[in-house]
MIMARBA-541928 format. One line per field, with one value per residue (C-alpha): residue in one letter; z, x, y. Coordinates in steps of 0.25 Angstrom, whole numbers, plus 5000, padded with zeros to 4 digits. Layout:
<rs>
bamar	[a_...]
zz	[Z_...]
xx	[X_...]
yy	[Y_...]
</rs>
This chain:
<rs>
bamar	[x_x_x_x_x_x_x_x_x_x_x_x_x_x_x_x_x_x_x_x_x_x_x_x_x_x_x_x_x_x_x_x_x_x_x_x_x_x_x_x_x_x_x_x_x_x_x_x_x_x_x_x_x_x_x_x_x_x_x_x_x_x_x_x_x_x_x_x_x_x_x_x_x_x_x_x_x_x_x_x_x_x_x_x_x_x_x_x_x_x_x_x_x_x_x_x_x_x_x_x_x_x_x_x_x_x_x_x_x_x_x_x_x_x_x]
zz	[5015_5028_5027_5040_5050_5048_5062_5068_5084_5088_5103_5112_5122_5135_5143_5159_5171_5172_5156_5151_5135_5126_5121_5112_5102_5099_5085_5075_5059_5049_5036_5025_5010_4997_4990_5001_4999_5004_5005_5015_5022_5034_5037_5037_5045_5056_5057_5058_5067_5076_5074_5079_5091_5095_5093_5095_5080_5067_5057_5042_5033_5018_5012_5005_5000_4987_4987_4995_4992_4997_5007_5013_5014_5021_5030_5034_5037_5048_5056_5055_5061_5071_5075_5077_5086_5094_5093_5085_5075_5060_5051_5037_5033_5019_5010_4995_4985_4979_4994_4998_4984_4990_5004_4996_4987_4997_5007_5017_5017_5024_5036_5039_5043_5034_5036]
xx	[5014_5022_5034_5038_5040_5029_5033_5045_5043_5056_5055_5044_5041_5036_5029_5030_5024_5014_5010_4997_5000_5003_5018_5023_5033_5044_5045_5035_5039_5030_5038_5028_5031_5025_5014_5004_4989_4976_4975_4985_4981_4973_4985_4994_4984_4983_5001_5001_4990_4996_5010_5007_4999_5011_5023_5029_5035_5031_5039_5031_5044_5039_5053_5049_5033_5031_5018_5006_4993_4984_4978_4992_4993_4982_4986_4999_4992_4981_4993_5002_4990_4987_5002_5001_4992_4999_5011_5016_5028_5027_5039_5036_5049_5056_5045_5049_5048_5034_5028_5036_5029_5015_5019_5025_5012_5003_5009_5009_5025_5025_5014_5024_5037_5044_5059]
yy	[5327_5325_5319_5310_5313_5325_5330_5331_5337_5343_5342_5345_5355_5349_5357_5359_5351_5363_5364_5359_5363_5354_5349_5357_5353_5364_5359_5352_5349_5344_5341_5340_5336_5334_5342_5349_5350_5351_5337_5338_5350_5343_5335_5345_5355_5342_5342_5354_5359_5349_5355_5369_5363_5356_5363_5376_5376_5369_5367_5363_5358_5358_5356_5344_5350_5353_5361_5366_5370_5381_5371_5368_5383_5384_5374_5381_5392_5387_5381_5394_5401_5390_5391_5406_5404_5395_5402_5390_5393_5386_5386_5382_5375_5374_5377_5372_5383_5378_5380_5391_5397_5394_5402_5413_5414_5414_5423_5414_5414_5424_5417_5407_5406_5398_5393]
</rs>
């Protein structure tokens, strides 16, 4: 499912003397591979929860995935909207024709901003 690394920060943010936030990341990717389903979805939900909460953009590269299911979908979808409202840019990266098919399908090419 990820292929390592799985995260690949691209330098950090660091706040001022005076900031009490969190560090943020300007950058966060998360290379995944293989065949995507619901068995990996809690995984996947966790990486990228924790993606969005740390960095400014996330980038989810699926050059090298085969296939997802409905419950991967699903997954894409709660982190999108958990980005928006952080503000939180997510780029879906190189989807392969099957996957790119899947978002095409289900009209959720056009939720994502995909490169």
């Amino acid at each position: 499912m990820f292929a390592q690394p799985w995260i690949e920060p691209t330098s950090a943010t660091l706040p001022s003397r005076r900031s009490t936030g969190p560090r943020r990341l300007r950058k966060t990717v998360l290379v995944l591979e293989g065949e995507l389903d619901i068995g990996d979805a809690v995984e996947l939900g966790r990486r990228l929860q924790w993606s969005v909460q740390s960095s400014a953009v996330v980038e989810v590269d699926l050059r090298q995935v085969t296939f997802v299911d409905c419950g991967i979908l699903g997954v894409f979808v709660a982190a999108q909207n958990f980005a928006d409202d952080l503000g939180v840019a997510v780029i879906v990266r190189s989807p392969q024709p099957p996957v790119r098919k899947m978002l095409e399908i289900t009209g959720l090419s056009a939720r994502f901003q995909i490169e």
